[in-house]
C-alpha positions as CSV (number, residue, x, y, z in Angstrom):
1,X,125.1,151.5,68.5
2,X,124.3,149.4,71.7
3,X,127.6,147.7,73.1
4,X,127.0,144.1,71.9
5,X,126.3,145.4,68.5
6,X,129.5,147.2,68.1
7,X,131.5,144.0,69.7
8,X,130.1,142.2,66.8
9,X,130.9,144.5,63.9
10,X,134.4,144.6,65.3
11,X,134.6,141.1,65.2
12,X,132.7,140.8,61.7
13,X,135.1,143.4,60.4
14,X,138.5,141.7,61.2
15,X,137.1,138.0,60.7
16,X,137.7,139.1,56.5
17,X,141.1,140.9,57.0
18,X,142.2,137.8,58.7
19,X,142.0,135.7,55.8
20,X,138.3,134.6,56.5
21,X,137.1,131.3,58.9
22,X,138.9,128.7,56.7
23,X,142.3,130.5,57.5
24,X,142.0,130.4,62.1
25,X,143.3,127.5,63.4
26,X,142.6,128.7,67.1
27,X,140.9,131.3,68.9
28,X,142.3,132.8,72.3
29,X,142.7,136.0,73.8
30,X,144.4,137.6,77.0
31,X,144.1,141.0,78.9
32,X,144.4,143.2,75.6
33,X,144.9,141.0,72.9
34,X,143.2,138.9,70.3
35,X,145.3,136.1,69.9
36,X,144.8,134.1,66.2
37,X,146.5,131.0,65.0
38,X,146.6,131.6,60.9
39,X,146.9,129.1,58.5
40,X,148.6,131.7,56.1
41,X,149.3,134.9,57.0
42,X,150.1,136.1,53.4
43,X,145.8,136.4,53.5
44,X,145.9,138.4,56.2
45,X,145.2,142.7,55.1
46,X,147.6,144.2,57.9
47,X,147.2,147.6,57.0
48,X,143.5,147.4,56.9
49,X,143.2,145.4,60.0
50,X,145.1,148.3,61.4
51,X,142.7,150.8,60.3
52,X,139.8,149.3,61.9
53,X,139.1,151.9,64.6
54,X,138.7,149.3,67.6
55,X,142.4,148.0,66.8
56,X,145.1,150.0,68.4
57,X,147.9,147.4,66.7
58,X,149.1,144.5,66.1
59,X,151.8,142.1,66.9
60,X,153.5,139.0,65.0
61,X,154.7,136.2,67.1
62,X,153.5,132.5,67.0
63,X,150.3,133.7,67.2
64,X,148.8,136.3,65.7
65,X,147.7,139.1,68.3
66,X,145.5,142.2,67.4
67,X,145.7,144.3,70.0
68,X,141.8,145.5,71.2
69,X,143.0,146.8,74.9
70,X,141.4,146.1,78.1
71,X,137.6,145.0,78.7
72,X,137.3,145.4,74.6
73,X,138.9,142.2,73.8
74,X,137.2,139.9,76.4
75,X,133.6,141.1,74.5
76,X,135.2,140.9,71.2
77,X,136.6,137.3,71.6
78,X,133.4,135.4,71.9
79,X,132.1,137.2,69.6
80,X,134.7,136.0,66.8
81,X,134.8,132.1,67.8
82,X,130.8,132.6,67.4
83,X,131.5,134.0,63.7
84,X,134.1,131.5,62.8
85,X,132.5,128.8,64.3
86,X,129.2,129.7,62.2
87,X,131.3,130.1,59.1
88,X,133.6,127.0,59.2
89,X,130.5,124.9,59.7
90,X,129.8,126.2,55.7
91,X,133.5,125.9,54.7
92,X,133.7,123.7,51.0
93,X,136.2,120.5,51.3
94,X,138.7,122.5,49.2
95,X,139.5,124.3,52.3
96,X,141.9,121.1,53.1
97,X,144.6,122.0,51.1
98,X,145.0,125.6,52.7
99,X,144.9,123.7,56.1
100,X,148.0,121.7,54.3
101,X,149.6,124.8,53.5
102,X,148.9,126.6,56.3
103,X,150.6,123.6,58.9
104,X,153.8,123.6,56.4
105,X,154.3,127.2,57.1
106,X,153.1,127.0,61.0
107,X,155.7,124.6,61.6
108,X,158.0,126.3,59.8
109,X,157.3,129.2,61.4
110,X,157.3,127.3,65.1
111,X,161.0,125.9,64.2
112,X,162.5,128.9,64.0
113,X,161.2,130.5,67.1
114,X,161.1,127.2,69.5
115,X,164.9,128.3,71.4
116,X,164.7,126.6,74.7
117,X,164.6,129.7,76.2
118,X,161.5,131.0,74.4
119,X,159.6,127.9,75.4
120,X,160.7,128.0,78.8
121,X,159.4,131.7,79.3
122,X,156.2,130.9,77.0
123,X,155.4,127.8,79.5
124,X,156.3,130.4,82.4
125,X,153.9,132.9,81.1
126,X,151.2,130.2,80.2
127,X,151.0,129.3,83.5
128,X,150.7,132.8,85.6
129,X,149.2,134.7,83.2
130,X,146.1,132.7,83.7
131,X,145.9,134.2,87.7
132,X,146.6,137.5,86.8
133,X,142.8,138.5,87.1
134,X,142.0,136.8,90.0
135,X,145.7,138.7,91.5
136,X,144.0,142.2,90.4
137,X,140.6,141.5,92.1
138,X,141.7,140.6,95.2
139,X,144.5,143.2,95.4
140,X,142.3,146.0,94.8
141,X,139.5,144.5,97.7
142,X,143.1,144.5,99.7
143,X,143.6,148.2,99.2
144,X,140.2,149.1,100.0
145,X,140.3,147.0,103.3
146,X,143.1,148.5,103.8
147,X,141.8,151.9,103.8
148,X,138.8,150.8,105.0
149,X,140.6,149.6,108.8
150,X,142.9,152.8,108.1
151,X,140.0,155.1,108.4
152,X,137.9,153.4,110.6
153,X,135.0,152.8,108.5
154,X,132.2,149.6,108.2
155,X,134.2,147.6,110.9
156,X,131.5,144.7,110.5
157,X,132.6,144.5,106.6
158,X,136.2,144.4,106.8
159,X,136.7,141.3,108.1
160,X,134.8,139.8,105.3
161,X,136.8,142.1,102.3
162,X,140.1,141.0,104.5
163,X,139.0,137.2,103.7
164,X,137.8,137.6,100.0
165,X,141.2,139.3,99.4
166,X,143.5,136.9,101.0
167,X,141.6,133.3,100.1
168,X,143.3,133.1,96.8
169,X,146.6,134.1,98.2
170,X,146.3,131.5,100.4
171,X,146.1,128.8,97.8
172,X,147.4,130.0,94.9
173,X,149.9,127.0,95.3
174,X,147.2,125.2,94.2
175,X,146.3,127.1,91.2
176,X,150.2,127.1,89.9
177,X,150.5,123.5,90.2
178,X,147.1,122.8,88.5
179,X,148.1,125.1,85.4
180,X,151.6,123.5,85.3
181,X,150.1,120.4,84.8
182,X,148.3,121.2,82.1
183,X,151.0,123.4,80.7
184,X,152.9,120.2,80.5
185,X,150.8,117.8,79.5
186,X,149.7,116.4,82.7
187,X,146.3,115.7,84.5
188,X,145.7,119.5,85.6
189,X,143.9,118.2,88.7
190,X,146.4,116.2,90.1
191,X,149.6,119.2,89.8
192,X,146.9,120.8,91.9
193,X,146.8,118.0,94.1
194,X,150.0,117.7,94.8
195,X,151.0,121.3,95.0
196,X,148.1,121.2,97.5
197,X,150.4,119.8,99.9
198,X,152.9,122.7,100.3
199,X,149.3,124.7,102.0
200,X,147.8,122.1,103.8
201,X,148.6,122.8,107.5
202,X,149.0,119.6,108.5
203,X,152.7,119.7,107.2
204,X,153.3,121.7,110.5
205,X,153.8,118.6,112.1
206,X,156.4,117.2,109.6
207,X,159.8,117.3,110.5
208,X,162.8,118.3,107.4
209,X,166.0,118.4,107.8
210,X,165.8,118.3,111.2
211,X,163.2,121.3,111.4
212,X,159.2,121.6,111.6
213,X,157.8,122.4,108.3
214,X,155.5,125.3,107.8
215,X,152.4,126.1,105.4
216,X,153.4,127.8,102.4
217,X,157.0,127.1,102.7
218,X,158.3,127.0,99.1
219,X,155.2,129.2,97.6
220,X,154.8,128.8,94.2
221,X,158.2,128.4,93.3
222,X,157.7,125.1,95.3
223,X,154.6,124.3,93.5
224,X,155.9,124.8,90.1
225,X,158.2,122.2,90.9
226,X,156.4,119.8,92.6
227,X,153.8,119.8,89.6
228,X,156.2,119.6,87.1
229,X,157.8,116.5,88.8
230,X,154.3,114.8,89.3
231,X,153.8,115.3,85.5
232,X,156.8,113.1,84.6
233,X,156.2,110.4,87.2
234,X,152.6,110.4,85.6
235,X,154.1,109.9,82.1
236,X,155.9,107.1,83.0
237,X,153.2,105.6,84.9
238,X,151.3,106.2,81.5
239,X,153.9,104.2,79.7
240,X,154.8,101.4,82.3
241,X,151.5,100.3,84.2
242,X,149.5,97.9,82.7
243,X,146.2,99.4,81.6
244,X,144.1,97.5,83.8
245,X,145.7,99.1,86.6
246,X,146.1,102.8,84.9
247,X,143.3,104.2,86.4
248,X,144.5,103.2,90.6
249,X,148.3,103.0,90.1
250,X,149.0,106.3,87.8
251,X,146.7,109.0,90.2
252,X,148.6,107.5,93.2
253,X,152.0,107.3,92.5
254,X,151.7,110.7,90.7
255,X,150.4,112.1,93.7
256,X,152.5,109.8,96.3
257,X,156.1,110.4,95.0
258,X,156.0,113.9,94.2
259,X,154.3,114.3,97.4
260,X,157.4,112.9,99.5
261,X,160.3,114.8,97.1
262,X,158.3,117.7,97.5
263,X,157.6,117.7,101.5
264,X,161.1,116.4,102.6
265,X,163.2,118.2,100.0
266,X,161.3,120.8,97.7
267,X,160.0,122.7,100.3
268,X,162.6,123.5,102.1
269,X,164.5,124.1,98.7
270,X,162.0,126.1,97.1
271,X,162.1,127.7,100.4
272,X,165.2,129.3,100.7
273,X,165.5,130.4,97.3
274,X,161.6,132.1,97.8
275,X,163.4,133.5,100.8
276,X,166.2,134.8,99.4
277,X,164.3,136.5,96.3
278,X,163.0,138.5,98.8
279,X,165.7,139.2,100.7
280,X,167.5,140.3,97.4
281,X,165.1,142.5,96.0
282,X,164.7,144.2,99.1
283,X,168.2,144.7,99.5
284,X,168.9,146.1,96.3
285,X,166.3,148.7,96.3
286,X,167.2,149.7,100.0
287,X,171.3,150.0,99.2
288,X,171.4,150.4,95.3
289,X,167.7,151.7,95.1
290,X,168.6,154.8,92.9
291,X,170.5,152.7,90.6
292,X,168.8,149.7,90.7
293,X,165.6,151.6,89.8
294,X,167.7,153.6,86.8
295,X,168.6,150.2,84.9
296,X,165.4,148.5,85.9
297,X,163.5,151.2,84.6
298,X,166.0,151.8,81.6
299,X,165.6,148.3,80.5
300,X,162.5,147.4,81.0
301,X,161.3,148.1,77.4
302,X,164.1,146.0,75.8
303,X,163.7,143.0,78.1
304,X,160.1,142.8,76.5
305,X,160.9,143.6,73.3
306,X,163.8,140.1,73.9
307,X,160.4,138.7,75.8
308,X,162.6,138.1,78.5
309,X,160.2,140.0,81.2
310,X,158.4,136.6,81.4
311,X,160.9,135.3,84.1
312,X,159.8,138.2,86.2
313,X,156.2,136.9,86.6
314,X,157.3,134.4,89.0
315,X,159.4,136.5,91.2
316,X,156.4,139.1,91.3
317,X,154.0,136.0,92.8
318,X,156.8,135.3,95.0
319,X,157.0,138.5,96.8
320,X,153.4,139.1,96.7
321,X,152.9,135.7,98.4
322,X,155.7,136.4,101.0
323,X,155.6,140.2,101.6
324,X,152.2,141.1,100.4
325,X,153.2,143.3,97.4
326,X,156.2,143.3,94.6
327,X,158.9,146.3,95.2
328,X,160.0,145.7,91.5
329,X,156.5,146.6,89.5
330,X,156.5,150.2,90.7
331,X,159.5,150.6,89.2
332,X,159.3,148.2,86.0
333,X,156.1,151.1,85.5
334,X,158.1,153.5,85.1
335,X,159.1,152.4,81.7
336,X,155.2,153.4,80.6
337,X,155.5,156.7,81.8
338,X,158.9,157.2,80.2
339,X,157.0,155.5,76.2
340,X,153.8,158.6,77.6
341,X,156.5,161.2,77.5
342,X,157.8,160.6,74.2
343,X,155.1,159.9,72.6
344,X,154.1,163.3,73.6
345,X,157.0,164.7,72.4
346,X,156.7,163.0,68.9
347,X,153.5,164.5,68.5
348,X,154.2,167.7,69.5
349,X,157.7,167.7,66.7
350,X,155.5,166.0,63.7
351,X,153.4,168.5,63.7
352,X,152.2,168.0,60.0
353,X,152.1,164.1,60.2
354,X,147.9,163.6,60.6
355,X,148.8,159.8,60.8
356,X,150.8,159.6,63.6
357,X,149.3,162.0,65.3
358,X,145.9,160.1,65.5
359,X,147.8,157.3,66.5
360,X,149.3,158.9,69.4
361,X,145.9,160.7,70.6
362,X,143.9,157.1,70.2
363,X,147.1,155.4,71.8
364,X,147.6,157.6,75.0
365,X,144.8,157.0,76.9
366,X,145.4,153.6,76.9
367,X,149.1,154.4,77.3
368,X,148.4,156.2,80.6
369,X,146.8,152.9,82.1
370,X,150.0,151.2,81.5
371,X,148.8,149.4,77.9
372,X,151.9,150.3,76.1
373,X,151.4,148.0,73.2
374,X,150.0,150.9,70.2
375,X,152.7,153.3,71.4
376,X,155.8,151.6,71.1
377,X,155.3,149.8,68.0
378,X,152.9,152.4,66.3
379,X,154.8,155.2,67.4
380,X,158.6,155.0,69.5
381,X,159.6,151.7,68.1
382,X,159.6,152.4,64.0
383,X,160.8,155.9,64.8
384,X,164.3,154.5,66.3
385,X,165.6,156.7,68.2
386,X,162.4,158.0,70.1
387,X,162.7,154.2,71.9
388,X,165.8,154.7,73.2
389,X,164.7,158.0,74.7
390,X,161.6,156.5,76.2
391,X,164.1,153.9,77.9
392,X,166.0,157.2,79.3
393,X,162.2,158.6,80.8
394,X,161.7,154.7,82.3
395,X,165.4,155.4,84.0
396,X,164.8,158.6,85.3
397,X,161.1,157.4,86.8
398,X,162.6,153.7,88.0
399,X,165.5,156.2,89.8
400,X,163.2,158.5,91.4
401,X,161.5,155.3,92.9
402,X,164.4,153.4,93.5
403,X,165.7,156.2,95.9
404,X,163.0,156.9,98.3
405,X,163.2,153.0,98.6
406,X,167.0,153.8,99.7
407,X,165.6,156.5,102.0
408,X,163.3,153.7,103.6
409,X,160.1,154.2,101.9
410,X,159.1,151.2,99.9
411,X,156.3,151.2,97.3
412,X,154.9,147.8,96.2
413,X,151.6,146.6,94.2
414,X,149.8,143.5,95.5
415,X,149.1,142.0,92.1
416,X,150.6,142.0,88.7
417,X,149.6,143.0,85.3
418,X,148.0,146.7,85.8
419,X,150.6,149.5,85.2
420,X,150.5,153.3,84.7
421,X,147.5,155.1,86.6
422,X,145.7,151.3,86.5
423,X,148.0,150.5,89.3
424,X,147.2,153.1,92.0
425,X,144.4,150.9,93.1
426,X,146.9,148.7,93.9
427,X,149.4,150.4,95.3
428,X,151.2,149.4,99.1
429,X,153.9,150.4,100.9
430,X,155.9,150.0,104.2
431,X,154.5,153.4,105.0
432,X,150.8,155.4,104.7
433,X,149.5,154.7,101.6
434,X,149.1,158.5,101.1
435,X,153.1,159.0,100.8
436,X,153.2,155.8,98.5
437,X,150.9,157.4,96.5
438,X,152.7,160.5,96.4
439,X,156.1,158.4,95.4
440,X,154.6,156.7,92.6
441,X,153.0,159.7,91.5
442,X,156.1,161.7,91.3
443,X,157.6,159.1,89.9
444,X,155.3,159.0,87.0
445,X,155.8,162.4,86.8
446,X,159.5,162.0,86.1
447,X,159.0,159.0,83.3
448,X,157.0,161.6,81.6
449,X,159.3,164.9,82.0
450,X,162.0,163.5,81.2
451,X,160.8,161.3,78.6
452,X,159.5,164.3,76.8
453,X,162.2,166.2,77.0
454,X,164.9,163.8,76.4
455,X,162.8,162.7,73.2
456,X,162.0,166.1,72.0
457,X,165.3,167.6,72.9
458,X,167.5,164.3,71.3
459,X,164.9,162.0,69.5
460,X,165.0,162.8,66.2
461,X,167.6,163.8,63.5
462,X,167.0,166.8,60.9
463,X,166.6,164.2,58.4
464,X,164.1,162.3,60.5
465,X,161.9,165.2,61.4
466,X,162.0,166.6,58.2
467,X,160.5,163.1,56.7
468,X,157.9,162.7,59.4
469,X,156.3,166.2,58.5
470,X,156.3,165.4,55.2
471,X,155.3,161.3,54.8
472,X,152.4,159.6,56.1
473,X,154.5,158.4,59.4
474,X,154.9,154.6,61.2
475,X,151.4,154.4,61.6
476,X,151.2,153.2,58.4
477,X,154.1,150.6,58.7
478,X,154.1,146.9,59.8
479,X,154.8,146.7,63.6
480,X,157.9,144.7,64.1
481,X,157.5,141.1,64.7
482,X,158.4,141.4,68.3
483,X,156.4,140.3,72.0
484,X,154.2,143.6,72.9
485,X,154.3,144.8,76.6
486,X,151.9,142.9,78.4
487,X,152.2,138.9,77.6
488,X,149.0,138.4,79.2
């Protein structure tokens, strides 16, 4: 079956287990997931949703998300909005009232999950998430400058790869303040504007607190801010100006006042806490690097499962903006390698559980490129304890890394997202790439050792093993409403 084909049969074969067109109140999807808003999700068939062979699991949250993997989804997507589009166009009138019912229970649903801190990290994750592509392609034409001038090789070219790879660094200011906006209900193209202004290097010339300014100060920390800011003035310029004059008073004041807060106070601001992220991180890696990368690593899984690893994306972008790479994603990988191991170590102990071993064969390749999504909640995650030994292989793996940073060898990525053996394309250290290689490697190695053995030495109770040799396993069972690995 030719590729397009076999993108549409996926699509034409969940479209029915999601409760049809007249039940999909939105269409989206990210890195490896679908994402579905549902009118009712009593229509949708989980179980043979999760049989489909292009699904490797799915995940309950505000939005429904079927998890396709990398490359899969982003051919599957369109493919879907084409079907429901087609079929909604045909929909009878009577589909109002499950539209009714449907909102009653979104809202309900959305009232319950809105914390303030769950919509601070959604908005947080809204915003990056969007630039984590553009982050992977030009950090993997980084590393193959990089080796390129290392070696010697197509001198003419490098210069050229050396300015593809660093031109959206350069504004990615931009690009935060523009999706702010619009995470926020602003004009998009006037967050960009104004975050504009912390690149521009014009601002060399502007004197704050006594000191020169200087392009990039404040990153995207101080473009987040600056953006936000510009969408309330423009909100109250939307509520105060008369309308004749809405359309020359709003764009300049929103762009004017957050303009001056943001060159004489928000850069130098955003500045010193941008500077002292990285200071921090690179201090507790070089003096607590062992230990640092043990609870890092070792916590890494429950921080996403709390959907707490959102407030990281920020402080990744920050030291990739300032230093080049993040020290902290080498080690936050390690926490795939350790959910590898023990998912190895499940399949080797349920040795008569067909299942869940299929699970774990169709799983681990993705697995291995750091999409951890089918593993932990088709395999660790409903098991119990096997998650808490997976956390013990991420330790180990985090520890290993975390003390070769003590020793003074640093090992970074220069974009975010990619994890597992996906992220030795971007890999960068303060050393050779061949021995940051080797550290991330052995690292790897380590998640998975230890998280087989801890998991097939301590993971499983007589009573446990003896029920997943002779029952159909948590392949079968509804994955926990919980956020997966990778909110991208």
């Amino acid at each position: 079956m030719a590729p397009e084909n076999s993108n549409h049969a996926t699509a034409a074969a969940i479209l029915p287990l999601v409760g049809g067109a007249a039940n999909i109140t939105s269409v989206a999807h990210c890195m490896t997931r679908l994402r579905l808003g549902l009118k009712d999700r009593s229509l949708v068939r989980h179980d043979a949703l999760r049989a489909l062979p292009a699904v490797l699991g799915v995940v309950e949250d505000d939005t429904y998300q079927i998890v396709l993997g990398p490359g899969t989804v982003a051919r599957v997507a369109p493919e879907f909005e084409v079907l429901v589009s087609a079929a909604a166009s045909q929909l009878p009138s009577t589909a109002e009232e499950l539209a009714a019912r449907g909102a009653e229970l979104k809202a309900a649903r959305k009232a319950r999950n809105a914390t303030p801190l769950k919509l601070l990290l959604r908005r947080i994750a809204n915003i990056f998430v969007p630039l984590i592509p553009a982050l992977i392609g030009c950090g993997i034409i980084a590393g193959l400058n990089g080796l390129l001038v290392n070696l010697g090789w197509l001198p003419a070219v490098t210069p050229a790869l050396a300015a593809l790879a660093s031109g959206f660094m350069a504004l990615i200011a931009v690009f935060v303040g523009f999706n702010t906006a619009k995470e926020f209900g602003g004009t998009p193209v006037l967050g960009g504007a104004v975050a504009a202004i912390i690149v521009f290097p014009g601002v060399a010339k502007i004197d704050a607190f006594g000191q020169p300014l200087s392009p990039g100060q404040g990153g995207v920390l101080g473009a987040l801010g600056a953006a936000v800011l510009a969408v309330y003035v423009e909100k109250w310029c939307r509520r105060w100006v008369p309308k004749s004059l809405d359309a020359l008073v709003t764009p300049t004041l929103t762009v004017l006042v957050p303009g001056l807060v943001t060159l004489y106070g928000l850069m130098f601001v955003a500045g010193e806490v941008a500077t002292g992220i990285g200071h921090g991180a690179n201090w507790l890696l070089d003096n607590t690097g062992a230990f640092a990368g043990l609870v890092l690593g070792g916590l890494f899984l429950p921080l996403v499962m709390l959907g707490l690893h959102q407030a990281l994306i920020p402080i990744h972008a920050t030291l990739i903006e300032q230093q080049g790479y993040t020290v902290l994603l080498p080690v936050l990988a390690m926490a795939g390698a350790g959910q590898v191991g023990c998912a190895v170590a499940v399949y080797v102990r349920a040795k008569r559980n067909e299942p869940l071993r299929a699970t774990i064969k169709s799983a681990l390749p993705a697995g291995l490129l750091g999409v951890g999504e089918p593993l932990i909640y088709g395999v660790s995650l409903p098991l119990g304890r096997p998650f808490v030994t997976a956390c013990a292989g991420g330790a180990a793996g985090g520890a290993f890394v975390g003390l070769f940073s003590m020793l003074g060898d640093r090992v970074g990525s220069t974009a975010i997202g990619p994890s597992g053996w996906a992220l030795f394309p971007l890999l960068r250290g303060n050393h050779g790439l061949g021995t940051t290689i080797a550290i991330y490697a052995g690292g790897l190695a380590v998640g998975y050792v230890v998280g087989f053995a801890a998991t097939y030495c301590f993971g499983f109770s007589k009573q446990l093993l003896a029920d997943l040799n002779t029952a159909p396993g948590p392949a079968e069972t509804p994955a926990p409403a919980t956020e997966p690995v990778r909110a991208t």
